[in-house]
N, C-alpha and C positions, 0 to 999 in steps of 0.2 A: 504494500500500500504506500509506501513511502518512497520509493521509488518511481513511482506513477505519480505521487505529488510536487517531487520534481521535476519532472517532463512539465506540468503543468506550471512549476514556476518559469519554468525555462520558458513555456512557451506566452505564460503572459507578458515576461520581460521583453520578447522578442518583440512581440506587439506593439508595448509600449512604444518601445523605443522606434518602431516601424511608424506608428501613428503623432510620434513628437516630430519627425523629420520631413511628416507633410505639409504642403504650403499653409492649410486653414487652420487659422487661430484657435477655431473649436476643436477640430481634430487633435492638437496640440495639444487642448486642455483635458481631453479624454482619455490621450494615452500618455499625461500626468498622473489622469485618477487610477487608471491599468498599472501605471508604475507603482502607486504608495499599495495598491491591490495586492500587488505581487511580492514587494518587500513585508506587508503583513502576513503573508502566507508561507515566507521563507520564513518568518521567524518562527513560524507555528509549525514548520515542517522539524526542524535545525532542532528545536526544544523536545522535541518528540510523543511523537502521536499516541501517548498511552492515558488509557482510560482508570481514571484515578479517583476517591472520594474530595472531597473539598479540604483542606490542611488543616483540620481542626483537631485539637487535641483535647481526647476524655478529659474528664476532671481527674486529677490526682497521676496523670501519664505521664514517662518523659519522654517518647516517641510517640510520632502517630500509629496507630492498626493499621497494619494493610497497607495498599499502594497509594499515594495521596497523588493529586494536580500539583504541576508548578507555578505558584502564581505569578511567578514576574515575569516569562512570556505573556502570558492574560493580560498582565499590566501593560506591558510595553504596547501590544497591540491596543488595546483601548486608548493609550494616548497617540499613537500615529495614527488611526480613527479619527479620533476627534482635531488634530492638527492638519487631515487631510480631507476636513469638512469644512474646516474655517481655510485654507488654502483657495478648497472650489469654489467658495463662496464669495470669496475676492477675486479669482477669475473670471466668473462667470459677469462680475458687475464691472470688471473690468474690458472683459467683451463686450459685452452692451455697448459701454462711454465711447469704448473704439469706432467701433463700430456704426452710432451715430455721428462722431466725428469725418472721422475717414470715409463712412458708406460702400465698406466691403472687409470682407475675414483674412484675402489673401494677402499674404505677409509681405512678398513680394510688393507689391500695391502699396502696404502701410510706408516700407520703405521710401518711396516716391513722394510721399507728403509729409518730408521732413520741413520743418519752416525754420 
């Protein structure tokens, strides 16, 4: 299974990087969000895919029972989540402004209306 989840990273990143290299600004911003996609998926691959109880310790233990989660992949990924929400979020208002300014996405094009 985890070898199949790296094909899958490999081939988001491929994407990504395929869709950041195109002329449109949105395209750009897509295979941005496919990038931070695929960097949370590496970490979740890399941490390892074992199915665990939550890290909670009995009353009176000094280890946990059994196989636990680890939570700071869980963390990491919740904050590159949330970093890569408020990221899109300033893209996408930043396409707009462009785009009303300029009136087109092709980059090429934005170049030309430098003042």
């Amino acid at each position: 299974m985890e070898s199949l989840m790296a094909y899958v990273v490999g081939i988001l990143f491929a994407a990504a990087i395929y869709m950041m290299l195109r002329r449109s600004i949105v395209k750009l911003v897509i295979g941005l969000i496919m990038l931070s996609n695929a960097a949370n998926l590496l970490i979740f691959v890399v941490s390892g895919m074992t199915r665990g109880a939550p890290p909670l310790l009995p009353e009176g233990a000094d280890a946990p029972l059994g196989a636990v989660a680890d939570p700071l992949p869980q963390a990491l990924i919740l904050t590159a989540i949330v970093i890569a929400f408020g990221v899109l979020a300033f893209a996408v208002v930043l396409i707009r402004r462009a785009y009303e300014v300029v009136g087109t996405d092709d980059l090429d094009q934005m170049k030309d209306t430098d003042t």
